[in-house]
N, CA, C and O atoms as a GROMACS GRO file, in nm:
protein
  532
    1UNK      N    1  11.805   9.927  12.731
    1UNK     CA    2  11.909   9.841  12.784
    1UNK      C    3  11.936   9.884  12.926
    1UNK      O    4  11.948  10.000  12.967
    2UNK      N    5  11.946   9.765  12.999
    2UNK     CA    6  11.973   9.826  13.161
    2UNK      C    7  12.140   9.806  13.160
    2UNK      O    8  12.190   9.759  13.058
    3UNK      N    9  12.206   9.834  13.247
    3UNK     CA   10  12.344   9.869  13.246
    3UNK      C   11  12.349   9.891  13.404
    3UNK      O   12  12.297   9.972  13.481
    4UNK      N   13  12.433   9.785  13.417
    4UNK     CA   14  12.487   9.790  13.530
    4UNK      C   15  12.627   9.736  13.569
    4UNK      O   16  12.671   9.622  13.557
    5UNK      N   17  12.688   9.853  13.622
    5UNK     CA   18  12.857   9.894  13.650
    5UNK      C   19  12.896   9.904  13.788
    5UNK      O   20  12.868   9.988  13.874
    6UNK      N   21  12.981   9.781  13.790
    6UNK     CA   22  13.010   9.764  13.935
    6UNK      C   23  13.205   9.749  13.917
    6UNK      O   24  13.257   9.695  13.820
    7UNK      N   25  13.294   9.817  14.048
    7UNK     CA   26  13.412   9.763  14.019
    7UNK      C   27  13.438   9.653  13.941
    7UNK      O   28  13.383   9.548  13.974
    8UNK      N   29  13.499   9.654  13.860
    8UNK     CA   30  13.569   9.561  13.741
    8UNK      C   31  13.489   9.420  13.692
    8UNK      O   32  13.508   9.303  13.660
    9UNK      N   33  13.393   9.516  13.710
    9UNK     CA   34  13.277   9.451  13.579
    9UNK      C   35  13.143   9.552  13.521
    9UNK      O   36  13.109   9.665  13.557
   10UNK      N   37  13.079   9.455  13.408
   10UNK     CA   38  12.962   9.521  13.359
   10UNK      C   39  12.894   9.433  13.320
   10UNK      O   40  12.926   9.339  13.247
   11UNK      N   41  12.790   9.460  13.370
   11UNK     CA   42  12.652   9.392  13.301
   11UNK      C   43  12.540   9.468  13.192
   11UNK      O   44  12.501   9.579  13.228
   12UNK      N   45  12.487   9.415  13.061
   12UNK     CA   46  12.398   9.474  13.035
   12UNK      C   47  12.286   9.385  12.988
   12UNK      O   48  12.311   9.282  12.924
   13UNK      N   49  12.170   9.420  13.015
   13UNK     CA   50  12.023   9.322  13.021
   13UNK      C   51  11.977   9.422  12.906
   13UNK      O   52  11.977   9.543  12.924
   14UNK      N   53  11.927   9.348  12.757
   14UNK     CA   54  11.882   9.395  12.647
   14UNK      C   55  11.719   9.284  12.667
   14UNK      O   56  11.703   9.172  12.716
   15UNK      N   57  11.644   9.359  12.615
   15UNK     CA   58  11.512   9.327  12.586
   15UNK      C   59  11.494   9.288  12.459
   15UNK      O   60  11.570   9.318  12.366
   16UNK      N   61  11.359   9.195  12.447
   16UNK     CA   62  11.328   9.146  12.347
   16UNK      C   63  11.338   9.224  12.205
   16UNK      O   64  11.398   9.187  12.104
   17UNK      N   65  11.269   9.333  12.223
   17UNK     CA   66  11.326   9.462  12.104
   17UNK      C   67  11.427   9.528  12.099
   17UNK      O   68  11.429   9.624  12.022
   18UNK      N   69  11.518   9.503  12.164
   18UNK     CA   70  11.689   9.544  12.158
   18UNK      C   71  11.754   9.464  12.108
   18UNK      O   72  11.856   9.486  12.044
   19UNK      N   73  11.685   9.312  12.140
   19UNK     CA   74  11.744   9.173  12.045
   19UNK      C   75  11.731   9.172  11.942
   19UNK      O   76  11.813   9.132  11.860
   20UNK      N   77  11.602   9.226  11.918
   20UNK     CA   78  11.586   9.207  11.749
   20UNK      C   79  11.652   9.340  11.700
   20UNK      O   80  11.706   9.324  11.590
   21UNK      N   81  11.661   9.439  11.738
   21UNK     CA   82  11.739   9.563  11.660
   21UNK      C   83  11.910   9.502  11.636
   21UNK      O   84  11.977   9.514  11.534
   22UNK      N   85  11.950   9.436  11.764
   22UNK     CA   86  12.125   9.418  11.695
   22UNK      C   87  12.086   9.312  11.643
   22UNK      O   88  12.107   9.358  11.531
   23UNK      N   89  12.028   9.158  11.609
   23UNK     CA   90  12.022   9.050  11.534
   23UNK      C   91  12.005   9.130  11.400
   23UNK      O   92  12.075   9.093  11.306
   24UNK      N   93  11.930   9.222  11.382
   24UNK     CA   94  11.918   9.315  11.241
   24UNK      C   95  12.029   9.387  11.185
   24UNK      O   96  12.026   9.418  11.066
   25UNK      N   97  12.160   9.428  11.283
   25UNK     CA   98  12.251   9.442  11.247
   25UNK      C   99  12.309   9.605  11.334
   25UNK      O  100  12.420   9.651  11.361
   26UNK      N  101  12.147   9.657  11.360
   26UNK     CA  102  12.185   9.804  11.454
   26UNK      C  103  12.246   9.794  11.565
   26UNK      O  104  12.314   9.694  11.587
   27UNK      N  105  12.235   9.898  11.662
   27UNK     CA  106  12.285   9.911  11.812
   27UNK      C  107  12.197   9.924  11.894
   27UNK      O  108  12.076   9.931  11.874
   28UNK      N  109  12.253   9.927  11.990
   28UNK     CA  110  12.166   9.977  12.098
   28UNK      C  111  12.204  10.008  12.198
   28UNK      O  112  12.276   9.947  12.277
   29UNK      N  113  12.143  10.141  12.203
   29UNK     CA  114  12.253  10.276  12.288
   29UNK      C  115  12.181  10.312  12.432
   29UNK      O  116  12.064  10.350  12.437
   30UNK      N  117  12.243  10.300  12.518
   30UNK     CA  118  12.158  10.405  12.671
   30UNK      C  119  12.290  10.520  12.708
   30UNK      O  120  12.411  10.498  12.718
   31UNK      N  121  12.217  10.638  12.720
   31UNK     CA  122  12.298  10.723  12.752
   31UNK      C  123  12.262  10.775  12.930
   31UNK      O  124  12.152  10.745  12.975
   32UNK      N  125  12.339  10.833  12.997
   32UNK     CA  126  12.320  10.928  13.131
   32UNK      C  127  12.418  11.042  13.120
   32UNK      O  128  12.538  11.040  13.092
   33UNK      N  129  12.326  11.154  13.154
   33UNK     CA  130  12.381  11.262  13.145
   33UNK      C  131  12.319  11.338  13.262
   33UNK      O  132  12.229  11.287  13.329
   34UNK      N  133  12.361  11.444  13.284
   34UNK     CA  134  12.356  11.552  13.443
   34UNK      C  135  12.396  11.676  13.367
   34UNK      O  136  12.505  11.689  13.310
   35UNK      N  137  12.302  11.764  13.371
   35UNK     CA  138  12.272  11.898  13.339
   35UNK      C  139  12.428  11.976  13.361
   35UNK      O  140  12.426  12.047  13.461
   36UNK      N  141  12.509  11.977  13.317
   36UNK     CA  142  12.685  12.044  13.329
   36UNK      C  143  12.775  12.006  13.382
   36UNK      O  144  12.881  12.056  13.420
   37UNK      N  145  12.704  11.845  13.386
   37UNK     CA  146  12.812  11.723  13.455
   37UNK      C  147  12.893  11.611  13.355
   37UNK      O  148  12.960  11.513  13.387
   38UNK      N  149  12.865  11.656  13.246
   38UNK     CA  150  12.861  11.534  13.198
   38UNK      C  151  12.807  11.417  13.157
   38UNK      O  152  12.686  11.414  13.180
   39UNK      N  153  12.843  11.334  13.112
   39UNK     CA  154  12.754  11.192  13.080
   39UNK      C  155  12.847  11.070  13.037
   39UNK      O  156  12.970  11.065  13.032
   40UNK      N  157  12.796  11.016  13.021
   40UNK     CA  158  12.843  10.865  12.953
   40UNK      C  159  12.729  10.788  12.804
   40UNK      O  160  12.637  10.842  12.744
   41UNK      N  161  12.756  10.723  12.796
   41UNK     CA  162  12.685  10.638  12.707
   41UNK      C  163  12.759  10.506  12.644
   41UNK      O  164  12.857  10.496  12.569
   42UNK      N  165  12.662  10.397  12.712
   42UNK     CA  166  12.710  10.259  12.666
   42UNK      C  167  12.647  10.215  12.536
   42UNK      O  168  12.537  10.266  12.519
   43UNK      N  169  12.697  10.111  12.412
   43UNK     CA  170  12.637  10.108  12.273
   43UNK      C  171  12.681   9.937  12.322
   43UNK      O  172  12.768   9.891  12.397
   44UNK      N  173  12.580   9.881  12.245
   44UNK     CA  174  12.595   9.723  12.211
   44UNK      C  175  12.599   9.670  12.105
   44UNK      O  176  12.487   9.618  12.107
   45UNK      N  177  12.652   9.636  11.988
   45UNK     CA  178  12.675   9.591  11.871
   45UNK      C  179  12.740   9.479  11.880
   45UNK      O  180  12.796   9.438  11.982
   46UNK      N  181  12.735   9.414  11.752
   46UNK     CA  182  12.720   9.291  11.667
   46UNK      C  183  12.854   9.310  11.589
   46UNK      O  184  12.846   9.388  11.494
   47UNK      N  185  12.979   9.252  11.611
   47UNK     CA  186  13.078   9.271  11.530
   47UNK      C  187  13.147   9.137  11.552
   47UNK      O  188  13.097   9.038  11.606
   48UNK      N  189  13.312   9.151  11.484
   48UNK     CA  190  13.375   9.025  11.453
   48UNK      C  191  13.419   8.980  11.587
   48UNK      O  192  13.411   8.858  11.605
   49UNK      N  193  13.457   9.042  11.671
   49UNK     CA  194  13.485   8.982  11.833
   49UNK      C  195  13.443   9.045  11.905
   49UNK      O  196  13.425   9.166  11.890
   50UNK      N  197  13.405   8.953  12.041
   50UNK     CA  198  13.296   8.981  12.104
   50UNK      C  199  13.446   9.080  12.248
   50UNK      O  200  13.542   9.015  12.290
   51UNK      N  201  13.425   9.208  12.284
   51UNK     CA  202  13.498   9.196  12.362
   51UNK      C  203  13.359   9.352  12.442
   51UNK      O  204  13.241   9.379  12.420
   52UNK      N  205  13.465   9.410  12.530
   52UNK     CA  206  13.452   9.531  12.607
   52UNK      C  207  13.540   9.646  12.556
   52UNK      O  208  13.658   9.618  12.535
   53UNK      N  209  13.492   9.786  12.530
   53UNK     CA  210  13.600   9.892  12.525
   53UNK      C  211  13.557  10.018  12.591
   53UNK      O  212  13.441  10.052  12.566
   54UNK      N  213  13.608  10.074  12.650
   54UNK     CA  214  13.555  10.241  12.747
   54UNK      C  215  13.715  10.326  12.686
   54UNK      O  216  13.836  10.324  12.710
   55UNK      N  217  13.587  10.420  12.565
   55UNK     CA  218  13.704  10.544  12.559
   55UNK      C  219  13.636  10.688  12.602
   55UNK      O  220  13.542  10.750  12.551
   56UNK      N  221  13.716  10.715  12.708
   56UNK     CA  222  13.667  10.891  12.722
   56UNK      C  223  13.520  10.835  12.823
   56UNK      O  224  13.549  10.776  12.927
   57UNK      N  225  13.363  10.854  12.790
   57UNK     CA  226  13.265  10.831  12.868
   57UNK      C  227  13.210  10.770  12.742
   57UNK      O  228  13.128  10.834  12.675
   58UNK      N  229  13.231  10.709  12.723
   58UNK     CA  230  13.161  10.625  12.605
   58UNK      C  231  13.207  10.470  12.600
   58UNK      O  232  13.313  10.444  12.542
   59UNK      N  233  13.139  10.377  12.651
   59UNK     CA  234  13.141  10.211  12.633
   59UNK      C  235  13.118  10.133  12.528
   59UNK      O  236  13.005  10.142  12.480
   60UNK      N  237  13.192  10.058  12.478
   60UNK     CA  238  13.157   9.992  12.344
   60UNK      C  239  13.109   9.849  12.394
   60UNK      O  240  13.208   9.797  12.447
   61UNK      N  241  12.997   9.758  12.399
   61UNK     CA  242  12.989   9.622  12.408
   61UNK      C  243  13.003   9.525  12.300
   61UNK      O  244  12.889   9.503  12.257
   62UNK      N  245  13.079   9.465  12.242
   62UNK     CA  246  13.082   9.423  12.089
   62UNK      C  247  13.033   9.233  12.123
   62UNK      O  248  13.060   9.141  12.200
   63UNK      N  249  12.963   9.258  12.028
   63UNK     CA  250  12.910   9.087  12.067
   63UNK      C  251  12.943   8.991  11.948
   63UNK      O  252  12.857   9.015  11.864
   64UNK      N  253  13.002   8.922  11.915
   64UNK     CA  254  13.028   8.804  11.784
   64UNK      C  255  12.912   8.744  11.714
   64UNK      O  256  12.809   8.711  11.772
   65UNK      N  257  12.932   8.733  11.594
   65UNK     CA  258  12.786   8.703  11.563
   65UNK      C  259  12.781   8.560  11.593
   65UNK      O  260  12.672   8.503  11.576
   66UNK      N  261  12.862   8.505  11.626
   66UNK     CA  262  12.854   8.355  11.675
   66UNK      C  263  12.799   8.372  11.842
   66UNK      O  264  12.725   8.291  11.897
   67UNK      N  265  12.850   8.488  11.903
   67UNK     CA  266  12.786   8.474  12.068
   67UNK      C  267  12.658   8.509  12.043
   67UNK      O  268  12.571   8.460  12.116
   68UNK      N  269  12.624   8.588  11.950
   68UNK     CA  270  12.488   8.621  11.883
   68UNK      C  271  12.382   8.542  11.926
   68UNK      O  272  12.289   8.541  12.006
   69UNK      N  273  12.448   8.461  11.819
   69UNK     CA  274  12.376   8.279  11.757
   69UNK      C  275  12.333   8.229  11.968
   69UNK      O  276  12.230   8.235  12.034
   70UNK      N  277  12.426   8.202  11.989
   70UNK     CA  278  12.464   8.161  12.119
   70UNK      C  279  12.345   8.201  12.229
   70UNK      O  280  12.280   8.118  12.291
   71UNK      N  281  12.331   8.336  12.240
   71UNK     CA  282  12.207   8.420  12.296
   71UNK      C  283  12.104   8.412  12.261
   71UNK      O  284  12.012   8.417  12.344
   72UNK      N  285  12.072   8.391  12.095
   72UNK     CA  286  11.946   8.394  12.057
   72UNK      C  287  11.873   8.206  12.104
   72UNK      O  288  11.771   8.158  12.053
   73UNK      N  289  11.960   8.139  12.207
   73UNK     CA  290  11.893   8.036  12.208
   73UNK      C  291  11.808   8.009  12.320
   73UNK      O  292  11.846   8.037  12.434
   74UNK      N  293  11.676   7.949  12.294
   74UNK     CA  294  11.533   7.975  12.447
   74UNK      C  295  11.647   7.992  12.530
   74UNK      O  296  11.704   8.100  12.549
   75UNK      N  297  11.687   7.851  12.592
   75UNK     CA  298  11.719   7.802  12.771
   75UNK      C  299  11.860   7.895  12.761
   75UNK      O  300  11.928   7.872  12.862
   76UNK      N  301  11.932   8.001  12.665
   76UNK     CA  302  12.044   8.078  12.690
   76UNK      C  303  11.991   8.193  12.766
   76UNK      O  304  11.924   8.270  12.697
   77UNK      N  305  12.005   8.226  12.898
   77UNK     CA  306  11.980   8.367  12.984
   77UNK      C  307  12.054   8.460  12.953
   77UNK      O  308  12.003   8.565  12.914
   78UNK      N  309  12.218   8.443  12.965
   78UNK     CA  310  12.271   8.504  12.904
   78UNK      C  311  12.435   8.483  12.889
   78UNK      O  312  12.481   8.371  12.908
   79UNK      N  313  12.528   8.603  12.852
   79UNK     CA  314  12.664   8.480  12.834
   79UNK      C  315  12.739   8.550  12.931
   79UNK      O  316  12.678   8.643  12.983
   80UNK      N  317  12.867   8.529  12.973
   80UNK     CA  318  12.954   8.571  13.052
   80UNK      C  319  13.121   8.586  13.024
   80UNK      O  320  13.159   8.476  12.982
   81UNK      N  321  13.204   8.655  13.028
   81UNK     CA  322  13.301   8.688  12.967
   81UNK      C  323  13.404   8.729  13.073
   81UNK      O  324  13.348   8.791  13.164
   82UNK      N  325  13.564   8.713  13.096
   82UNK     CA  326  13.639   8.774  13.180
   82UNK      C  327  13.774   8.746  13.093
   82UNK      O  328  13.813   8.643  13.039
   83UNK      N  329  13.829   8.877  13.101
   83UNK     CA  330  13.969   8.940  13.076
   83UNK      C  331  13.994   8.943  13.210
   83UNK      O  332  13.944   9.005  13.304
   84UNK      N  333  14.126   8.818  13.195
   84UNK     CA  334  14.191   8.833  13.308
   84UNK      C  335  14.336   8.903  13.322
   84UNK      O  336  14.391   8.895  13.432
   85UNK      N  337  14.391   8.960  13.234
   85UNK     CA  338  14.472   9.052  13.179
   85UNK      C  339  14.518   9.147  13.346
   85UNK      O  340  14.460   9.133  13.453
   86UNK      N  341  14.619   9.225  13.322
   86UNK     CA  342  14.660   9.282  13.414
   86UNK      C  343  14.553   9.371  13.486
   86UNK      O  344  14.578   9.404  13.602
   87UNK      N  345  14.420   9.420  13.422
   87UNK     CA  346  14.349   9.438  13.506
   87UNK      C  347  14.210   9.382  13.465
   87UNK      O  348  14.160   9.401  13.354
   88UNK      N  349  14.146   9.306  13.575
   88UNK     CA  350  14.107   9.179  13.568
   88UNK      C  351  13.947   9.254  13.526
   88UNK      O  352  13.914   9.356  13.588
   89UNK      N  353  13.874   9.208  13.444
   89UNK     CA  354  13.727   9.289  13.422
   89UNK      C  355  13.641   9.176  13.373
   89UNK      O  356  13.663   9.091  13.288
   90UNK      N  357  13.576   9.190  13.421
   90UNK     CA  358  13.444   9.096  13.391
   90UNK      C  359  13.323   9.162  13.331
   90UNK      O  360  13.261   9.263  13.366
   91UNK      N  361  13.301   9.059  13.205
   91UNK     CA  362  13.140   9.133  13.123
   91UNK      C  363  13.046   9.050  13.091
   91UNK      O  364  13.068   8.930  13.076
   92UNK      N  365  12.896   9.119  13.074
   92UNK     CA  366  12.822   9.030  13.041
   92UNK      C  367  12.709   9.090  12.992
   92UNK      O  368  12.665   9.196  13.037
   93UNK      N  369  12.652   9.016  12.886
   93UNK     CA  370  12.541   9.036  12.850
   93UNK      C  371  12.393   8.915  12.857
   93UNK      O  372  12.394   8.799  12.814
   94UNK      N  373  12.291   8.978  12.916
   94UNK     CA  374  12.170   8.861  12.932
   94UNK      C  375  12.091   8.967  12.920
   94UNK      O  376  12.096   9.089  12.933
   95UNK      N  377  11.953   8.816  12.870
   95UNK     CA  378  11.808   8.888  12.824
   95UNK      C  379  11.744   8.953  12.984
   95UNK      O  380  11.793   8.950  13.097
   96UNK      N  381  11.649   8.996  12.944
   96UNK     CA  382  11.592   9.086  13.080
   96UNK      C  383  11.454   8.994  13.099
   96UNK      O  384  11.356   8.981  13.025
   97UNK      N  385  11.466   8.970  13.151
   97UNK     CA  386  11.352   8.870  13.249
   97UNK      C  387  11.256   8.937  13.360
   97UNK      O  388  11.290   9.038  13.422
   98UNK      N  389  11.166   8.889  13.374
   98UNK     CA  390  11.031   8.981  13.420
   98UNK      C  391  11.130   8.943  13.608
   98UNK      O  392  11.207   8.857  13.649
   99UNK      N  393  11.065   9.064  13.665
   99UNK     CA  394  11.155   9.097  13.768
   99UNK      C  395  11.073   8.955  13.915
   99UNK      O  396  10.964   8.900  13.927
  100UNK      N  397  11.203   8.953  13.994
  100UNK     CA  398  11.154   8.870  14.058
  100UNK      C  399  11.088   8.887  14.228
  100UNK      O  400  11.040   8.815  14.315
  101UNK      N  401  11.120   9.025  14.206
  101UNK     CA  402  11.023   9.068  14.339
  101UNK      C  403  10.955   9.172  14.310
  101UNK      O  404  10.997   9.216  14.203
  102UNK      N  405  10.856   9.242  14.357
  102UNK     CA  406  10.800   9.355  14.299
  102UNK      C  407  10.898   9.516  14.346
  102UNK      O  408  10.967   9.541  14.445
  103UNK      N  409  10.863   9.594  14.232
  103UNK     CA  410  10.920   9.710  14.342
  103UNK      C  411  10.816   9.835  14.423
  103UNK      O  412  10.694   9.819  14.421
  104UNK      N  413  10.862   9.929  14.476
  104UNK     CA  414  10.801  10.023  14.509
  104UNK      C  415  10.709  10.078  14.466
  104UNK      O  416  10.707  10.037  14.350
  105UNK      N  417  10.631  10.140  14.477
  105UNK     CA  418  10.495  10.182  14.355
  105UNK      C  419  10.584  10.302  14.298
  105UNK      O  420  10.586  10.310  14.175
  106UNK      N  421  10.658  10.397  14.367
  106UNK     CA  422  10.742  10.480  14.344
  106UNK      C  423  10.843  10.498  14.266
  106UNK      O  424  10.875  10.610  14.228
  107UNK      N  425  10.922  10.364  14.223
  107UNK     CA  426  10.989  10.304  14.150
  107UNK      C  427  10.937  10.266  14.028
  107UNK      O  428  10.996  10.265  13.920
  108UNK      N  429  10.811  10.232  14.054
  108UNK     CA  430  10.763  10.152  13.921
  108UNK      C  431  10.720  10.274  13.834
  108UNK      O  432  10.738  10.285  13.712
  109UNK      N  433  10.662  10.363  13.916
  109UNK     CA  434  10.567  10.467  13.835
  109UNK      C  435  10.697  10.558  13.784
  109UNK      O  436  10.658  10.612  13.680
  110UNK      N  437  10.824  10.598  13.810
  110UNK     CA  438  10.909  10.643  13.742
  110UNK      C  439  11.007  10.603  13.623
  110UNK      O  440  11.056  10.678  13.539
  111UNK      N  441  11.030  10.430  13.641
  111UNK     CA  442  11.116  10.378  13.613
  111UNK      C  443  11.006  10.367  13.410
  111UNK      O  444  10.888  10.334  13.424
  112UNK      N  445  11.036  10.384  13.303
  112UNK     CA  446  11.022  10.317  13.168
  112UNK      C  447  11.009  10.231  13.154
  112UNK      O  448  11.107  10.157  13.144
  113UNK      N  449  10.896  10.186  13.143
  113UNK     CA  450  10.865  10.037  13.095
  113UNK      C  451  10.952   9.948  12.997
  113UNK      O  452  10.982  10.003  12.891
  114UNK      N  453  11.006   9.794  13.019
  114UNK     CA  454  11.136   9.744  12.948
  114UNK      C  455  11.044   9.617  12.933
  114UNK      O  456  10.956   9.577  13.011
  115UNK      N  457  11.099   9.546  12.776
  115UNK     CA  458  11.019   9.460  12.783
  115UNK      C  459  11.077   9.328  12.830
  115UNK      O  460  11.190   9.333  12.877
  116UNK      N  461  11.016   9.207  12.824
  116UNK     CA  462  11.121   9.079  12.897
  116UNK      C  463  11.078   8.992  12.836
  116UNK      O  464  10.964   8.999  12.790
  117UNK      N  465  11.165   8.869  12.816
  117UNK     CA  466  11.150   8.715  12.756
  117UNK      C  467  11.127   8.685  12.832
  117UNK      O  468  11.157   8.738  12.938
  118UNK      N  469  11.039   8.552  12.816
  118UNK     CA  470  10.932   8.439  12.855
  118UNK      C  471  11.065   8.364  12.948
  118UNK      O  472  11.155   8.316  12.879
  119UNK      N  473  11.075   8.356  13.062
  119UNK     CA  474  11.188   8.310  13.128
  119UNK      C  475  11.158   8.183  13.090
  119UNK      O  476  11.050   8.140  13.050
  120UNK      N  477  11.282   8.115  13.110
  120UNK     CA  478  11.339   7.961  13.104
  120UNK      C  479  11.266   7.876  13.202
  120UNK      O  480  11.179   7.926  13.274
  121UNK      N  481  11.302   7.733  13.211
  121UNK     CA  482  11.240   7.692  13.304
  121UNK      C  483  11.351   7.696  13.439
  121UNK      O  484  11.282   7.693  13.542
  122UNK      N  485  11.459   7.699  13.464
  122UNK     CA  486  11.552   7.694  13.521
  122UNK      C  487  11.558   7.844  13.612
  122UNK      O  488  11.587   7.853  13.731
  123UNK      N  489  11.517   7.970  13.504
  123UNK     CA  490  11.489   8.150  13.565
  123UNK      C  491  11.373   8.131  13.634
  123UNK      O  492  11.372   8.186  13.744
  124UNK      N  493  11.251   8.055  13.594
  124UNK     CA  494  11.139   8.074  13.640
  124UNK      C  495  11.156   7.928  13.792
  124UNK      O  496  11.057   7.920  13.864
  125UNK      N  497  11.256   7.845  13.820
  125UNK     CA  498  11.263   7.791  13.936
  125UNK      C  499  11.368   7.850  14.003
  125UNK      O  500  11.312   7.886  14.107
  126UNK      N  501  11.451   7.874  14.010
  126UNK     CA  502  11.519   8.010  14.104
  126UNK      C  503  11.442   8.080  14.135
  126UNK      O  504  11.408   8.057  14.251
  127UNK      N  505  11.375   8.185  14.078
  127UNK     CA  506  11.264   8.294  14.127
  127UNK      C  507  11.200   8.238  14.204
  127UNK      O  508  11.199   8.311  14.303
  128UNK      N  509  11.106   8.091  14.238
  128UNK     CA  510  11.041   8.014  14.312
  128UNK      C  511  11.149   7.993  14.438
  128UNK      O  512  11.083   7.980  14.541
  129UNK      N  513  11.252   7.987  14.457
  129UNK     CA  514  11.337   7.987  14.585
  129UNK      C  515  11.441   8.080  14.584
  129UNK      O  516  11.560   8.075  14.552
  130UNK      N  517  11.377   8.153  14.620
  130UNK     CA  518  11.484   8.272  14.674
  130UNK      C  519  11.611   8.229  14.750
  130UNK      O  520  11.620   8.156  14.848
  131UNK      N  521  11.720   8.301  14.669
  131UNK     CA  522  11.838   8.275  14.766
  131UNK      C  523  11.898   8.375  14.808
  131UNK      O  524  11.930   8.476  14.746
  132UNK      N  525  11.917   8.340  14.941
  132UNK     CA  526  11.947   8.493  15.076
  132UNK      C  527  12.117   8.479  15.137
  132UNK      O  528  12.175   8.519  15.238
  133UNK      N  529  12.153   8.406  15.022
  133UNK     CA  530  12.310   8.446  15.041
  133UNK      C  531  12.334   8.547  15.052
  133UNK      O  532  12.452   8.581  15.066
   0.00000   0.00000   0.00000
């Protein structure tokens, strides 16, 4: 699972075999840790409401089995969520899609291979026009 944490939001991109582990009912966990620093670890599960929770260094992503349903469909990329509550956070979860520029050879040769869904037709025409907003 990629995970990405930006001021008052989160994103996480699950792969085709991370889909099928929570549609089965498991999790799916990425941890970071630093040799006497500490760590974190975000989990993604399948429960009765779909929300966000961070206790201590540990993230909970809880997904509904109806947003489930929702995700598991082709042309769904992925879903989007905001608590606008006194402090305002935005979440989301989408499939991981084959990347749209190449990276570094340096990058590639370190980074773990992740696997990706057959993009949409809509992912695969964006990627065809780059936008440089």
């Amino acid at each position: 699972m990629k995970v990405r944490w930006m001021s008052g939001s989160l994103r996480l991109r699950v792969s085709p075999e991370e889909f099928d582990e929570l549609r089965s009912g498991g999790e799916v966990v990425e941890s970071l840790g630093a040799p006497g620093r500490g760590g974190w670890t975000a989990t993604c599960v399948v429960g009765v409401h779909t929300g966000a929770a961070i206790d201590g260094g540990s993230l909970t992503f809880t997904l509904s089995a109806d947003d489930m349903g929702k995700l598991a469909q082709h042309d769904v990329e992925g879903l989007y969520f905001a608590d606008d509550g006194p402090e305002p956070f935005r979440y989301y979860i989408e499939k991981n899609f084959p990347c749209a520029h190449p990276h570094p050879p340096e990058a590639s040769a370190m980074d773990p291979h992740m696997g990706t869904f057959a993009p949409t037709p809509s992912f695969a025409d964006r990627k065809r026009k780059p936008n440089c907003d």
